[in-house]
Each structure stands twice: as C-alpha cells, then as structure tokens.
N, C-alpha and C positions, 0 to 999 in steps of 0.2 A: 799367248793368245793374240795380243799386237802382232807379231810376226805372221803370225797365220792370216788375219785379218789383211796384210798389205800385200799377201803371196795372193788372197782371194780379190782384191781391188786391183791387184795386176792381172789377173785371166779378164775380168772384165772390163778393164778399157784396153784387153786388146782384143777383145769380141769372144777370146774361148768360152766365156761363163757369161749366163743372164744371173739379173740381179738378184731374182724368183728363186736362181740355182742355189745360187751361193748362198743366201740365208737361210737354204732348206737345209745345207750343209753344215755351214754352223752349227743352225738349230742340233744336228743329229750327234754336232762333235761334245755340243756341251752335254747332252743326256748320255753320253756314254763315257764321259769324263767323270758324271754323277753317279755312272754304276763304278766305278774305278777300272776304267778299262782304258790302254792305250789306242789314242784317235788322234792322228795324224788330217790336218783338212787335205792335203796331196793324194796321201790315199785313200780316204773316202769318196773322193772326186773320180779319182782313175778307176773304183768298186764299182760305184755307181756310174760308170759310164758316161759321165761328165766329159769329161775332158782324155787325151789321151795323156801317157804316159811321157814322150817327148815336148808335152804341153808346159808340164812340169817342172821336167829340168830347166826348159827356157827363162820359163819364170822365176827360179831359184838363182839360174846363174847372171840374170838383169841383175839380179838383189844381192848380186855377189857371194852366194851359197850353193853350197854342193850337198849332198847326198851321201855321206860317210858308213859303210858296214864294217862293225868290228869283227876282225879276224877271229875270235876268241868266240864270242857267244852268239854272232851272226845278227845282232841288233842294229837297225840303222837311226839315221839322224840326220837334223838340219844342221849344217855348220855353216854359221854366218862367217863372212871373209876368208874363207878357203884360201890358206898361204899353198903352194905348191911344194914346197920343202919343209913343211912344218907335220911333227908327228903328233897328233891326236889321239887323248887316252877315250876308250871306253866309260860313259856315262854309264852304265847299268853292272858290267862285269868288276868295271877300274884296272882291269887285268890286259884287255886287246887294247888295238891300237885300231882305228879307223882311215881303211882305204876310200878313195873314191867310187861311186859305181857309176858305170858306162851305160850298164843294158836300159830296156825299155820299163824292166821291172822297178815298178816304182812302188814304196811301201818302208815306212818311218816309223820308229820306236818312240822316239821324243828329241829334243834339242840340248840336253844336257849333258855336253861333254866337257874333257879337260888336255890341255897340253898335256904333252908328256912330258918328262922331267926330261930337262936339256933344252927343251925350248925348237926353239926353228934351227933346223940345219944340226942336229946333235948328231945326225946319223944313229941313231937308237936305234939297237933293237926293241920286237916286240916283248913284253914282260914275260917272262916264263910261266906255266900254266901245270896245274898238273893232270897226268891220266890213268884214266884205269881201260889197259888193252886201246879199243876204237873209240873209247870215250873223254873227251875232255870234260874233266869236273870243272862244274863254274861255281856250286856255293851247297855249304850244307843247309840240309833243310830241317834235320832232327835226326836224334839219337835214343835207342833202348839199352836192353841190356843185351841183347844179341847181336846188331845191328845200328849201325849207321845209314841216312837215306841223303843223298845228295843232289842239287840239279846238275842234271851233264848234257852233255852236245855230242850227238854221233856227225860227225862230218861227213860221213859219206851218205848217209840217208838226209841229212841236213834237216833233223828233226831234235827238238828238245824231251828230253827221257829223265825220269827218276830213278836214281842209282841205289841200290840197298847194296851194302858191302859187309859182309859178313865182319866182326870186331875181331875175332880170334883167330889167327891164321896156322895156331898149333892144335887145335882140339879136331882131328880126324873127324872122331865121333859126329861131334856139330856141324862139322862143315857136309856129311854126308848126310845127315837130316835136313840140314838148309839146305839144299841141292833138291835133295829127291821132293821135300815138300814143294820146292818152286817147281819140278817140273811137272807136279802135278795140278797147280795154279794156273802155268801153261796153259792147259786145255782150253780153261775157262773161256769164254767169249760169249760174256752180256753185255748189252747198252749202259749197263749201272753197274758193272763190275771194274775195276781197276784192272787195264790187260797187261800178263806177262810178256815180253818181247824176246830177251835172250837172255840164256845164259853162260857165266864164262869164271875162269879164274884169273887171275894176274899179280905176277908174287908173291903166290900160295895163298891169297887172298881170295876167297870167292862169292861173287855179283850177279844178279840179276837186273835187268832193267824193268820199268813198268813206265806205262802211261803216265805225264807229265801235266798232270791236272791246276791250270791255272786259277786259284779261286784260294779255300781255307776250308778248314774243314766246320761239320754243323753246328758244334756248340758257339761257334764264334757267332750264329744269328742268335743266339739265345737269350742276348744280352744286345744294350741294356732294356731293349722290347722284344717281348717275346715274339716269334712267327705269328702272322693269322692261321688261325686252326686248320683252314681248308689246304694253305702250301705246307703246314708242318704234314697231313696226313698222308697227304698224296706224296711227299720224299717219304714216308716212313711204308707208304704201299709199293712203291719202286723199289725199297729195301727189302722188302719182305719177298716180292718176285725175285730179288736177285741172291739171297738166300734161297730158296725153294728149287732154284737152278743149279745152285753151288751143290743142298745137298741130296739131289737127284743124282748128283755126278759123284756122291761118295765123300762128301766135304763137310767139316763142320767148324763155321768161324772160332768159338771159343771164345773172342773177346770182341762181340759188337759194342759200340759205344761211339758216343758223337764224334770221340776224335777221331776216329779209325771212319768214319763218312763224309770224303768230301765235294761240296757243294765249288760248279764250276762259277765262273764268270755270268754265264745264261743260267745258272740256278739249274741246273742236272746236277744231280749229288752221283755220286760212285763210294762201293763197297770197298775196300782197302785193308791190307796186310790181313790177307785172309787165312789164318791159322798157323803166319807161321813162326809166328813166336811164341807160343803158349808155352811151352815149357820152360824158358828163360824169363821172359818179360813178364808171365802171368806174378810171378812171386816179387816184384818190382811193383806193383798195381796199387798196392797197400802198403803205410809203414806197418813199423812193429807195434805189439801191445804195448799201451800206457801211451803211443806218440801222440796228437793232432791230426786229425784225419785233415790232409790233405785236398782230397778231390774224390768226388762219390764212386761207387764201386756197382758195377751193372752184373757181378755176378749172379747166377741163378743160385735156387738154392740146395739144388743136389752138385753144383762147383762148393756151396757156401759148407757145405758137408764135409766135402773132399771122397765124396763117392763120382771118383773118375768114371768109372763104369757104368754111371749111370747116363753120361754126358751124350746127347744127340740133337737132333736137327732142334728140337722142343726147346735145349738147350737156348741156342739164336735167338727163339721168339722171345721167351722171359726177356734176354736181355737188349731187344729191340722194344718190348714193353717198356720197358726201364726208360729206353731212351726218346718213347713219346712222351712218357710221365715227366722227363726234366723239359721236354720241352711244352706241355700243357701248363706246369707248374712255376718252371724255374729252379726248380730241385728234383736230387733221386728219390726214387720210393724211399728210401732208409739212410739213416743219417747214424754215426757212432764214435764216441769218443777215442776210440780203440779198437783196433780189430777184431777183439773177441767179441763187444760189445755189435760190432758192426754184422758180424758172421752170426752172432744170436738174432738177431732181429728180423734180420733175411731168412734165413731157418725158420720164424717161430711168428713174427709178425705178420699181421695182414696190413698191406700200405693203407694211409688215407684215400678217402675218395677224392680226385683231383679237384671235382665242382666244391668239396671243402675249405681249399686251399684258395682257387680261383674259381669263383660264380660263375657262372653263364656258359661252361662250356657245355657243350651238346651232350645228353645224355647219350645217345649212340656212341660218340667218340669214345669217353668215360665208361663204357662198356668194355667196349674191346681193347682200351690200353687194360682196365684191371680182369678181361680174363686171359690176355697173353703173360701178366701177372703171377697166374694161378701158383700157388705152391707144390701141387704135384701134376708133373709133365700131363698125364694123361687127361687134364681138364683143360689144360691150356690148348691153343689153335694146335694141332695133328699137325700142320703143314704152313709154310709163306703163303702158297698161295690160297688156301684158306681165311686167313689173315689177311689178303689183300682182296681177297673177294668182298670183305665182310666193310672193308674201307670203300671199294668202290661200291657199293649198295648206301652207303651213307653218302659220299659227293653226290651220287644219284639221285638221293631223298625218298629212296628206298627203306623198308625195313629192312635190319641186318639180321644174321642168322643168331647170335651169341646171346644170349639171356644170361642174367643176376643170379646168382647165388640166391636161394630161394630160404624161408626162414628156417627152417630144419637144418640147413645145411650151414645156414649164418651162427645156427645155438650150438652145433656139431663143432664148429671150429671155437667159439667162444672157451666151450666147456676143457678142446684139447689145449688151449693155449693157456687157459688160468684151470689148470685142472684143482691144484694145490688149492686155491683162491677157492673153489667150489667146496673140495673136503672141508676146507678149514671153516667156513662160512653154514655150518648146517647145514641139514637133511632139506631145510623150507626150501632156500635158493632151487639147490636139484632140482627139488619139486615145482616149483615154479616155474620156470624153464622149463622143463619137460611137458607139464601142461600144457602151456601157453603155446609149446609149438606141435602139441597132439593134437588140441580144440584145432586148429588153425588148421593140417596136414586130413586131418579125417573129419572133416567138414563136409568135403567132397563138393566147396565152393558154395553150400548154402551160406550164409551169414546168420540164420535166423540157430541152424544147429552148432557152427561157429563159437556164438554169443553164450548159448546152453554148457555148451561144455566148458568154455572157459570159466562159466558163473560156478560148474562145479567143483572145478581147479581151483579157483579161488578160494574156494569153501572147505577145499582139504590142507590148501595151502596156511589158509587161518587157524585150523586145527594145529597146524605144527606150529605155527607161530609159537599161540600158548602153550604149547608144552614145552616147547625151546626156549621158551623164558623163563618155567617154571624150574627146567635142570639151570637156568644160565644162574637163579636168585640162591637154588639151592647150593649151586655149587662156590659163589660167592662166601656167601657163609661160613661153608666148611672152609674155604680161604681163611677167614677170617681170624675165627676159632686158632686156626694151626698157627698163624700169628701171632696171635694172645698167649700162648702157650708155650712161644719158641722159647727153647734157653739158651742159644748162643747166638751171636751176632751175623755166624754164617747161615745157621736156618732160618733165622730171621730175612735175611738179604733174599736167600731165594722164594722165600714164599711171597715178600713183596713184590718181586720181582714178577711171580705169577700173577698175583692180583693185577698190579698194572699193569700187564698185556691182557689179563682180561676185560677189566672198566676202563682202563685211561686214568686210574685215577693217580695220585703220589701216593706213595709210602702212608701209612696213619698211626699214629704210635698207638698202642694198646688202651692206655690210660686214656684218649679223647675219643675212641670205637666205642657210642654209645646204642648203634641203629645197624641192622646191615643196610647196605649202599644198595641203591635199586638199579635192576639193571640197567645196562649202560643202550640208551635209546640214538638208534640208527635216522638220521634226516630222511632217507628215503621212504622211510614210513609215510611221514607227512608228504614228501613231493607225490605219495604214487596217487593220495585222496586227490588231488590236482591235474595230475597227468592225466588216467584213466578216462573219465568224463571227459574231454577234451578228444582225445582220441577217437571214442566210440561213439561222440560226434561230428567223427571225420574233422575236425578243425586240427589237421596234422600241423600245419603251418604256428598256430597256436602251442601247440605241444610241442614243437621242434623249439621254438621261442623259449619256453619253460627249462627244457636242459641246457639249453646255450648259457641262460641267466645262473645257470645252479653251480657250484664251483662245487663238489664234496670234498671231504678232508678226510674219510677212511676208504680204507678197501673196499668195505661194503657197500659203500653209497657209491663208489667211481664204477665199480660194477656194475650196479644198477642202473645207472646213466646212460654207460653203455648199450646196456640191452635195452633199454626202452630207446636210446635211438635209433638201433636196428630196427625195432617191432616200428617206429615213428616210418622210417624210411621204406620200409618195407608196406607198409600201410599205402605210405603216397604211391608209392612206385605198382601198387596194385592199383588203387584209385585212375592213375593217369594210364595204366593201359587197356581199362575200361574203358574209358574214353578215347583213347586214339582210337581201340577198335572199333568203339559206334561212331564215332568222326571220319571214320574210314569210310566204313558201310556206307554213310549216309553220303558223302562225299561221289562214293562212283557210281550211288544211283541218280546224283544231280540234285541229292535235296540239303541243298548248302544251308537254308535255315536252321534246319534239324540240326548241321552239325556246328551250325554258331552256337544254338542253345545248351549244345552240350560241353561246349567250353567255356560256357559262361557261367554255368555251374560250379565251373573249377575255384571260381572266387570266393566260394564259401570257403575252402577250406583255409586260408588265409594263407598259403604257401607261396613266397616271394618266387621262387623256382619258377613253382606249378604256374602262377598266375603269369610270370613272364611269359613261358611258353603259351599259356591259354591267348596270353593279347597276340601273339604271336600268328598262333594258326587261326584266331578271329577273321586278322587282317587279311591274312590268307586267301579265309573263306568269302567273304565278302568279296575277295577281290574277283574271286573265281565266278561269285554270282556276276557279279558285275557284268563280266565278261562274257558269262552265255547268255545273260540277257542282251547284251550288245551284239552277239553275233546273231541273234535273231531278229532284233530292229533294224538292224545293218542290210538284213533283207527284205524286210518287209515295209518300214517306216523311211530309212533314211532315205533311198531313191524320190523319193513323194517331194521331202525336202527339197533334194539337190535338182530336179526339178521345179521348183518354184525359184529358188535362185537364179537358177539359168533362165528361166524366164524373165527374170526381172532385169536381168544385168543389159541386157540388147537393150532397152531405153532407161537404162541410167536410172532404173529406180532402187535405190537401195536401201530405200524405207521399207520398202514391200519384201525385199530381200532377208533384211532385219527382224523384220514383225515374224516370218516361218521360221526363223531362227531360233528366237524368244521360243514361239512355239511348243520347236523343239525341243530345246532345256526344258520347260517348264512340262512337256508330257512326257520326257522320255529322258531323266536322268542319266542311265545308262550311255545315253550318244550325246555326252559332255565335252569329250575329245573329237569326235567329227565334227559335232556345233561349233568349237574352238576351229577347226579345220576352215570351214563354213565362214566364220565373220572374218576370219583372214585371207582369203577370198573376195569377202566384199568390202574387207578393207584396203587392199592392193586395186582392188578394180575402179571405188572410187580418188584411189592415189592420182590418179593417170588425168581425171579431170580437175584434182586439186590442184597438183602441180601447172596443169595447163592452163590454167586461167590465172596464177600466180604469176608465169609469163605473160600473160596478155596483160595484166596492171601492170609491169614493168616498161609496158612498149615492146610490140613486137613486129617486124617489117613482111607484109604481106606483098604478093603479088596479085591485085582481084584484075583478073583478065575482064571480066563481066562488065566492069565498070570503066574498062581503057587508062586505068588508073593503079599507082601504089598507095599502100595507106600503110600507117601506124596504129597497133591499137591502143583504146585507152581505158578501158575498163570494161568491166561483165556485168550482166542484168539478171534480174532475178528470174526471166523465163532462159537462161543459158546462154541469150545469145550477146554478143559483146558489140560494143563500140568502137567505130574504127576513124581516124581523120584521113579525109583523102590528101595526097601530098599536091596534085595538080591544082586541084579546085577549093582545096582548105576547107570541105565543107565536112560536118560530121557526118559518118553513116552509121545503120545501125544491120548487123547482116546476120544469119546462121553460120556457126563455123562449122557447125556439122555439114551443111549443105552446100557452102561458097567456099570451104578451103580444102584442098585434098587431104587425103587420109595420112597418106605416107608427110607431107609437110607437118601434119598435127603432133604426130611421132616424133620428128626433126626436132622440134620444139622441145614438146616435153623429154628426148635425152639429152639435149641440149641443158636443158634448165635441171639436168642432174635427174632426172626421174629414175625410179627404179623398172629393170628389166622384169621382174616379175607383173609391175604392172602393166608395163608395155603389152607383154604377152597376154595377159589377162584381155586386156579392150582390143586388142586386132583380133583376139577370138569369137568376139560377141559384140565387133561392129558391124553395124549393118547400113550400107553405103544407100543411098536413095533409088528407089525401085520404082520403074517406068510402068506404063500400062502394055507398052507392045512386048511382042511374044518375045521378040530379040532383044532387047534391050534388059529382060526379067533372065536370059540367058546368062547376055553377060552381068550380072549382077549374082548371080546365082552362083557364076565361075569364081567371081571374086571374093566371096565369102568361104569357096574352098582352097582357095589361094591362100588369104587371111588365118584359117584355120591350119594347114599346113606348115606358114610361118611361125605363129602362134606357138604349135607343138614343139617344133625345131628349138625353140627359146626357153620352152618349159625342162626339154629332154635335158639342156645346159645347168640348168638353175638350182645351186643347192637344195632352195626346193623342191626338186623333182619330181618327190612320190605324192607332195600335197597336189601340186600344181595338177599333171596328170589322170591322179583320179580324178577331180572335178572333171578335166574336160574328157576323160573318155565316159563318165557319166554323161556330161551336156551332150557326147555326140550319139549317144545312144539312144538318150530322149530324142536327138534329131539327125538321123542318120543321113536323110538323104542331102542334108547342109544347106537346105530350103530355111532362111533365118524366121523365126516366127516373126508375126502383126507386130508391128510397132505399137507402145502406149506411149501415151504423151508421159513424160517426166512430170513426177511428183514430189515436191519439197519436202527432204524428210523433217522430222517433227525435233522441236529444239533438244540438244541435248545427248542425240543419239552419235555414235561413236563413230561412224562414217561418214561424214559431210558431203553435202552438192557442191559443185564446182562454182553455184551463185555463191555460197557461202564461203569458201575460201577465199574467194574473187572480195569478198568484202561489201556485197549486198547493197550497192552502191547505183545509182544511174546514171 
C-alpha cells in the first residue's frame, strides 16, 4: 500500500491526478481489498478514466518499475527495480516467469513476485507447466469420486476456465456417461447456472470446461455469522429459477447443496456440477453405518428410500429446502450418528421449526423453507419457479401463497410416525387426538361449537381414562399373583420382567408383596389441569412457557408434550392470522387506529413471537398514520407556515419566524420533519448575520464613499447598526450596514470570515436592497431582487442541501411570484433563549 500511495503522490505533482482523485481512489482500492478482491491503484485509475494508460507506465518507470505478465497464468504485477536480464517467478501461479508489457493495456494482479532460481543472467528457462489439449492447468481446485476440477488458462481465447477431468481413463462405460451428460449441460444458459464451454479428450482422458467462478462456494457464508435473511433468500430464489430452467430442459440436479452453489466476488451465486456425478459421488456423500457423520446430507426422502424412480424436479426443491434450513439455522434439517440412523430420520422425521432453533426469523421465510421440506413430493413447491414466486412475495411484504400444515394434518403425521407409541399407549391417547382434531375440523370456525365438542371429547376421553386403569390395576395383579406362584427362577425372571415394563417398578420378592401396587401415574395428567385453562384463554405464550419448563421422562408424557405443542402453535398461528387479516382490512381502508388496536391485543396472549411481531407492525402502523396525516397537512397547513417564514426572513425577523414554527409543532405533530426542515432555514438565514457582525467586532475595512472617507469598524448595536472609526478624520460614526455598504461587499465579508454557503444563499434570496419612491428606481430594485434570487437558486442547486434548500425557496416564490419583495418590518429582537440569534447578539450586545 506504501507503494501504491507514492505511484498516486507521483500522478499528482506531476498534474495527472487531483488530490480529490486520488483519495477517492484509495478510498475504492481499500473497500475492495475488504471484500477480497484484487485492486491495483494503476488500474482503478486507468477504469476510471483517471488518468491514461501511458500515464502509468511513466510513473512506474520514474519509480524504477515495470509492469511484468506471467507467461503461465496471464497475472500481472508491479516489479520494483526491473533488472533487464533478470528472470522473474510468478507470484500467484510460482510456475510462469514474468515478461515485460509494452502495450497501453494497463491492469495489475498484485506485487508479489520471486526471482527465479538462478538469479540474474541464469538464462532460465520458463518452469514447465502442464496441459490438457488448449489448456494450461495452473492449480487443482477439488476432487470426487468421478472427477477432478482444476483452474486452467485457454491461451488463445486468453480466458480463465474450470477444468473437470474425468479420473478414470479406462472405464469406456463412464467416460460415455461423462460425455453425453456434459453435453447435455451444454445447452444450458442461465445467469445462475455454471456454463459448459467445451468438450474434449486428451490421452484418453476426458474434460469439459466450465465457467471459472472467482469467489467459494455458499456454505463458506454460513459461518462463523450467519447471512441476513433477506441475501440468504434472494440466493436461494436465483437457485430455485435456475433449477426450474434446468428442469424445464429435462434436467435433474440430484445433489443440490451449499457446496455445489457458488457465490462470486459481487455475491451472484451459480448452480454447479449439475447432475453429473450422481452415480459415482452420490455413494461418497456419506460414510458407512456405525462411522461419524461427517457433514450433513441434503438428500430427499424418496433418494433417502433408494426409490430412484421416484426422483424428479420436487427432488431439487426438498434439497434446496435443506439448504435454506442450514442456512436460517446453521445446521441440516437432520442430523445422525450413522447412516442408517441418518436415512431413518429423513424418511420418518418431521424437521424442527427453524424459529425453534433461531428466534425471530420471519414466519413467511419458515414457511416456505418447511414446505419445500415436505415429505411427499406432491405437497412440496410443483416447481422453482413456484418456490421463487413465493420468495419474491415475501422480499415484497407480500402475503405468500404456501400455508401450514393445518392440525388434522399435524395429528395425521404424529400418529404415522409414532404409530407403535399410539397402539401401545391405549385406546384414550387415539381417542384424544382424534377428538381434539374432529371438534377443531368440524367446527366449521365457530369457536363457541369448537369449545362444545371438545367438552364432549373430553368427557368420553375420561371415560376411557377410568376403564384403562381399571384393566391397567387389574392386570397388575394378576402380575403379581403369577409372581407369588412362580416356581422357578426363570418364571420368576420373566414375570418380573412384565411387571416392571408395566409400573416402573424393580422386581419385589413375594414375602414383602403385601398390597397390589397402584397404578403407575403419568405427569401429564397433572400438566394438562394447567395447560388447558391457559390455552382456552388464548394465553398461548403462557402455555408454550409451561411445555418448555416440563422435561417428561416416559413416552407418554414426551408425547403429550408434543401434541399439546402442536395444538399451542397451532392456536397462535390461528390467532395471529386473524389479526393480520383484520390489520390488513383496516389498514387499506386507511383506518390505522383500528389496526394498532388489533395488535395490541396481541399482548395478552403473552407470546414472545407474537408480541415481537405485534411491536413490529404497531410501529408500522403508526408510521403509516403519520404519514397520511402528513401528506394532508403538507397541503393544506404547511404552505400557511412556510409563508409566514418567508415573510419574516426579508427583515431579519426570526423571532416571528420561530414563534409559526413552535406553532407548528405544537398543532400539527405530524409535520415534525418539515418544522425540523423549517428552523434550519431560520437557522442558516440568521448564520449570514451572526457571522457578519462577528467580523465587524474584529475590524473590518470599509470603503463609505458617502463620507469621502475609509473607516474600520468597531462593534454592532442593538438596533443592527454597527460602529465605524473614520481613518481621515478619527472620528466615530455610527451608520446602517444594510443601507451604506453594498450588498455583494456584505457577502465578501461573511465568506471571507468562513460563512456558510447555505447561508449565503439563504439572505441574497430574501434581501431586499432599499426601495426609492420613483417609478425607475422601484424598477431597478425590483430587477435586483430577481437577479438576487436567481444567484441564490444557482447556490442552493450546488448545496448538499439541495432538496431542503429548494423547497423553501420554490415555496417563497410561489407565495411571491412576481419577485416584488414584500413591506419591510422594522427588526425585532428575538426573545432570550431562542435558538436563532440576531446579529446584535452575536455582535455581543455592546455600544
């Protein structure tokens, strides 16, 4: 960076570069050093049209540096002290050797080179390289089981490409499946697809090239902070179009997954090794049973089957689901100690819900990663670009099309994945469940019929209770008995053996069985008197609390936990789309109160989520009122204002400026940022007299022609006008400066004495020069205030602040079109305290 810094201090002392140039360029070379990208200051200068190309060299070869490309990988470089007979290794390849360049093209890699071995004058040759066919390989990038990928250099297109090189140069077979699959990848041409370029063989070796993507692939963002949500979803909607392309054309990836997506230097991700290693590499993906799972696995779960035939575009999305879930999460949907373990879960498991795992992500998002999710193809997104439709409706802040597994459907998957778990647990569970999601399903969305049938469910559910306890004590018993009875140590074993998987209890020898044991009592009993009431009054937030604290220790109780988190979730998740949709309603008929009050409801239920989102779309609301209330006082109220300012401002009253201000705040909340707009207006317009009489206390040297005399001044008075000594006659005077010095000298002054051009503009726009009584004279006075006003605009069009400055004064000229400057009022002293000072007060209030 020194070096670069004295190649940019040499363009400008020799006039190529202003100073303005060069640390814009800087500036541009560090933020692109910070994304990791090579930034040369020579060729950011010659991109940007800075400087020319022959500019460059000049300046390199003052500094005794030359411009070196290597042979080998076509990298170039600064080489400080350029021996003419000395051979130069390649900094990047280590393989080329570095010529000179002559041409105009100017464009640098980095500065890190090496002699080459032998030194100066060795007469070296360049290091030998190797190739495949038109390709020089410069370095491998990664290996499968089918394939090798390399980076290579085609010299005659003088392009950088990625080389896949078939591993096996005897298996016919393979090498005709890699062929025809590549040229079928060929075709392809997306913006986000990885393009084929050619294919060839070379010592029965055979390669394809592709696009030579500068960057890593996406899991490498995943870590050690995850993406923000909005860039993770928008790469994973660019993926979902470029699938949806692929398999419109008859294509099916087989193995999407972060690594296979990579993300360039500018953050464009590309689809990569599109389908063609499944056969080879798929069985590499996973160790064997019993290993260490390695790295997570994005198969779906008709791959996780091994029903090939079932495999299609649906296929992709599952495991493009997969790959927003590691990246909402930081992990795969399913984790396993073992393949078998791994392929079960996939199969048979439903994933956690990502907001589980990690809070606050958007429910929308969390949608659509768990229904591309789905376990069977045909619930999942049909198509990418469905899936990306439903992504862009969320960046949008749109509703998405994709809906929740609904509770019927949530008991319907419980009951297939613990079916066992259900037989084994009694006729009640069935029962329960099945109620619970009949009352719910055939309701028909009353809550009052809802409530009814559930009250009945429960009451048949009770029924079975008691009877299932009454077989669970009888058959205890009979346990017990056959115990007492056994005669040998093996009937013995097994009857104990029953008894404790039925109670929990240990073995009990005969001689101390004085009672039978009561039946063995489930915690869920007690948590559901708790849950229940909590629920069905809507305090879901409450109830969610209650299972989070509850740890069970049987089957029966983790089950239940379950399901009542389901029935918890399912509750909120009904709850809050009630309310979006009357927050909606109320929202696009413009009655934003209506739909605060309805989020503010949301606080009852005590749901940390809910209540996020509730503050959420509050602020929202509110803001939105804000705003149409603003765009209506904007027309009707604020013009009133910004007329009364502009009035006041032509004689320096900024009291009276201030007080409509006040005004305004205090009647009309809503125009809090044009009030803000407003006193900084009348704080830059009284700048222009603070500053000016700040110079007149210093001594300032006048020319008063009126008087045949020069003066110094020496301080300002409390009606404005200041103190002058004359220099011939040493006498004091006391004068108007508004009236006895010109306008354009008063200006000299105050940008002399540093004043700001805002306020400059501000007061040549709304001074108004002394106005005669004859008809000519009110002419020229009249001229000169559109003169003034003209300059004025010119200064304002300049001025970062632009857009503030502008409005005011195409308001002022609107209130006064014809540039006829209003009645002077005599200046009034604003009142202690106020934020804008008079020019007596800066002046220091003094006589």
């Amino acid at each position: 960076m020194q070096d670069e810094a004295q190649l940019g201090r040499h363009l400008v002392q020799s006039g190529k570069l202003s100073e303005q140039e060069l640390a814009e360029a800087l500036a541009r070379q560090r933020s692109l050093i910070m994304e990791g990208r090579a930034a040369r200051l020579g060729e950011l200068l010659v991109q940007g049209g800075k400087v020319a190309p022959e500019d460059i060299q000049a300046a390199l070869a003052s500094q005794h540096k030359k411009i070196g490309e290597c042979d080998n990988c076509r990298a170039r470089f600064n080489v400080a002290q350029w021996v003419a007979n000395r051979i130069y290794r390649c900094g990047r390849c280590q393989t080329g050797t570095l010529t000179p360049v002559e041409d105009r093209e100017v464009g640098v890699s980095g500065s890190h080179v090496m002699p080459a071995i032998g030194g100066a004058g060795s007469g070296g040759k360049p290091a030998a390289r190797r190739t495949l066919g038109p390709i020089a390989i410069l370095k491998e990038l990664g290996r499968g089981g089918m394939g090798v990928v390399y980076q290579g250099y085609e010299e005659k297109l003088r392009r950088t490409v990625a080389v896949k090189v078939l591993l096996t140069a005897d298996d016919e077979k393979l090498k005709a499946r890699f062929l025809r699959e590549a040229r079928v990848v060929s075709r392809l041409r997306h913006p986000n697809i990885v393009a084929v370029h050619e294919l060839g063989e070379a010592d029965g070796r055979a390669y394809f090239t592709m696009d030579f993507i500068e960057g890593g692939p996406l899991n490498a963002q995943f870590a050690p902070e995850r993406l923000p949500v909005r860039e993770l979803v928008e790469t994973i909607g660019k993926m979902a179009r470029a699938l949806d392309y692929a398999h419109r054309q008859g294509l099916v990836h087989r193995d999407v997954k972060p690594q296979n997506i990579l993300v360039s230097t500018e953050g464009t991700p590309y689809l990569s090794d599109f389908g063609l290693a499944r056969e080879v590499e798929s069985a590499t993906r996973l160790t064997m049973s019993g290993a260490i799972m390695g790295t997570p696995s994005y198969m779906s779960p008709e791959q996780a089957r091994g029903a090939g035939g079932e495999v299609d575009g649906r296929t992709d999305i599952y495991s493009l689901g997969a790959v927003l879930y590691e990246g909402l999460t930081g992990r795969a949907p399913f984790d396993g100690k073992d393949l078998i373990s791994l392929l079960e879960a996939i199969a048979k498991e439903e994933p956690r819900p990502p907001s589980q795992l990690v809070p606050g992500i958007p429910r929308d998002v969390e949608t659509i990663c768990l229904k591309a999710l789905e376990k069977l193809p045909e619930k999942r997104y049909q198509t990418g670009e469905e899936m990306a439709g439903d992504i862009d409706r969320f960046l949008a802040g749109e509703p998405i099309h994709a809906r929740r597994a609904g509770a019927v459907e949530k008991g319907a998957r419980w009951i297939r994945r613990r079916a066992a778990v259900a037989a084994g647990a009694g006729a009640a569970v069935v029962v329960l469940v099945a109620a619970i999601l009949i009352a719910r399903a055939g309701s028909g969305g009353d809550p009052a019929e809802a409530e009814r049938k559930l009250a009945e469910a429960q009451a048949r559910v009770e029924e079975e209770r008691r009877r299932e306890k009454e077989e669970f004590a009888a058959r205890v018993q009979d346990l017990e008995a056959q115990l007492a009875a056994a005669k040998t140590e093996e009937d013995r074993a097994k009857i104990a053996a029953q008894l404790q998987g039925l109670t929990g209890a240990a073995e009990t020898p005969p001689e101390t069985t004085g009672t039978t044991a009561p039946p063995k009592a489930f915690e869920w009993e007690r948590r559901e008197t708790e849950f229940r009431p909590l629920l069905a009054a809507d305090r879901v937030g409450a109830a969610q609390a209650l299972l989070h604290a509850w740890e069970p220790l049987t089957a029966e109780d983790r089950a239940k936990k379950e399901e009542w988190g389901a029935q918890a979730a399912a509750r909120l998740a009904d709850l809050l789309s009630g309310v979006r949709a009357a927050a909606r309603v109320h929202e696009q008929e413009g009655r934003f109160a209506e739909g605060v009050a309805a989020w503010k409801a949301v606080r009852a239920w005590e749901s940390p989520a809910a209540t996020e989102e509730s503050d959420i779309e509050i602020a929202r609301l509110e803001s939105l009122a804000l705003a149409a209330a603003a765009k209506d006082l904007r027309r009707t109220e604020l013009p009133k204002v910004r007329a009364a300012v502009a009035g006041a401002l032509p004689s320096q009253d900024h009291a009276a400026a201030l007080a409509a201000i006040t005004g305004c705040e205090a009647s009309f909340p809503a125009l809090a940022a044009d009030a803000a707009d407003l006193r900084w207006i009348v704080d830059r317009h009284a700048e222009f007299r603070k500053v000016l009489f700040a110079a007149f206390e210093k001594g300032v040297e006048l020319d008063l022609e009126k008087y045949g005399d020069r003066g110094t001044t020496l301080r300002g008075r409390d009606d404005g006008k200041i103190v002058v000594r004359l220099q011939k006659m040493g006498a004091e005077l006391t004068i108007d400066p508004w009236k006895e010095i010109p306008f354009d000298r008063l200006v000299a002054i105050v940008r002399g004495a540093g004043g700001d051009e805002d306020a400059i503009a501000l007061f040549t726009w709304f001074h108004l020069p002394p106005k005669g009584e004859d008809p000519k004279e009110a002419a020229i006075t009249a001229a000169e205030v559109r003169r003034n006003r003209g300059v004025a605009r010119e200064m304002a069009a300049k001025s970062q602040e632009q857009a503030r400055l502008l409005a005011f004064l195409d308001a002022a000229a609107s209130a006064d079109p014809g540039g006829d400057p209003p009645p002077v009022v005599p200046p009034v002293d604003p009142p202690p305290g106020e934020r804008c000072e008079g020019p007596a007060h800066a002046a220091g209030e003094r006589d």
